[in-house]
N, C-alpha and C positions, 0 to 999 in steps of 0.2 A: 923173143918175138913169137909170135904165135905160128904152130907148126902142119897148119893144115891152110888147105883153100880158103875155107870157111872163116879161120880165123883171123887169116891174110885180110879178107873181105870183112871183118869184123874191125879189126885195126884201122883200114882205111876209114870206115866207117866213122871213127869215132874219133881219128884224127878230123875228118871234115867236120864234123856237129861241134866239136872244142870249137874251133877257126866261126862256123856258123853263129854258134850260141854267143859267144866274145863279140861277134860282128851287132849282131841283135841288142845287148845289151847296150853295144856302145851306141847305136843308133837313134836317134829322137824319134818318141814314141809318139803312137798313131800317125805314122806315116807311111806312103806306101810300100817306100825301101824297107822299114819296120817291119810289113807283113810279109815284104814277099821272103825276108829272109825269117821272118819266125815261120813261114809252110817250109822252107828247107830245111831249117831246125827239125821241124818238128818229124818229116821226113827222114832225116837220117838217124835221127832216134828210134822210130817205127822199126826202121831196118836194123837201127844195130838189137835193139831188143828181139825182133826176128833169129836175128843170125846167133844169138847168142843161147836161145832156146834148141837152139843145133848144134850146140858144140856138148861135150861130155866126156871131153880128154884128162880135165883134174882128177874127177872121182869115178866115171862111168855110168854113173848116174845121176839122177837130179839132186842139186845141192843148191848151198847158201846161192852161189851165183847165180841161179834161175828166179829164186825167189827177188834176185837184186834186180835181175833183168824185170819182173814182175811188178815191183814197186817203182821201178822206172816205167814203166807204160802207166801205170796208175796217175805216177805226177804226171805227164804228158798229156793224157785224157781228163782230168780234170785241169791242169790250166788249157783246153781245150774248148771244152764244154762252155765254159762261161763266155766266151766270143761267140761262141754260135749261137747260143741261146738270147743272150742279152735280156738273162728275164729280170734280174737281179740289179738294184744301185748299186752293187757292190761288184759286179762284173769283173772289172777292171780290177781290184784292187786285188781279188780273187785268181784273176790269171796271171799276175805280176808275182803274186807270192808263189803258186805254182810252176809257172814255168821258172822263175831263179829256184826255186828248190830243185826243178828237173836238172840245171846246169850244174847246181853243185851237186848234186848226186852221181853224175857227167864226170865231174871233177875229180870225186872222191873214189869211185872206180879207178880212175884212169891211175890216181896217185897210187892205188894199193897193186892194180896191175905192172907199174912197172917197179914200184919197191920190193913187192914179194920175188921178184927176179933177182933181185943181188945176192952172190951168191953166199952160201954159210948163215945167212939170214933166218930164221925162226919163221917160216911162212908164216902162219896162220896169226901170228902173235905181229907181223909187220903188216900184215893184212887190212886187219882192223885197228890196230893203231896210225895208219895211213887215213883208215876211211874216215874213223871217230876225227881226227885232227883237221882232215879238210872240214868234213860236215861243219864241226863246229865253228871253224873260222867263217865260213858257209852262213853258216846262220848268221853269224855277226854282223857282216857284211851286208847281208840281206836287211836284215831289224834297222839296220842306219839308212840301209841307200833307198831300198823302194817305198817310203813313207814320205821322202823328200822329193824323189821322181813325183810320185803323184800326187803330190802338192804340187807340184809347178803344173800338171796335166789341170788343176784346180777336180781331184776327186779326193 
């Protein structure tokens, strides 16, 4: 468990957005429950990516995980962008692929956070074999589910 305020506040953080982002997914899309739970989504990601820019207890300094935290706000602001803009036919299809790639990135943190805790484990090496495994089930999942989703949206 993570051993400071900040962290404490980090964890919760990212317990709530799993529970959020799960909710959102399973929720039928363009609806209003839809939106209001992808702004909490997207909200609790803001913040854990925040809170995680403050921690520096692994290395002391900025590391892989800042950059992770970094490319997590990137997927979040662009499947962001294209709702707001709606300049694009492709909108929709554009924020679907980004925000499920923000959740499995969600995902693939969270699996390498709590596998690199067991103990006599090889951090770095259960790390990323954590993340690469979700990611790529991640991707799989994706490539099948949201081409079908938005076929039934008819986009």
């Amino acid at each position: 468990m993570p051993g400071t305020s900040i962290g404490w506040f980090h964890f919760v953080l990212a317990i709530a957005a799993i529970a959020a982002g799960a909710a959102v997914a399973l929720t039928p899309k363009a609806t209003r429950r839809h939106r209001n739970l992808g702004r909490i989504y997207g909200c609790l990601m803001l913040c854990i990516n925040i809170t995680a820019f403050m921690m520096y207890g692994l290395l002391g300094h900025f590391g892989p995980f800042h950059v992770a935290a970094m490319l997590s706000l990137a997927t979040i602001i662009a499947g962001w962008v294209p709702v707001r803009r709606r300049s694009s036919e492709r909108w929709v299809q554009q924020h679907a692929y980004w925000m499920s790639g923000s959740y499995v990135g969600l995902l693939a943190a969270a699996a390498a956070e709590t596998l690199g805790r067991i103990p006599d484990t090889p951090f770095w090496g259960t790390v990323v074999a954590a993340s690469l495994a979700v990611s790529i089930i991640g991707a799989v999942v994706i490539s099948r589910t949201v081409p079908r989703v938005l076929a039934r949206l008819g986009r």
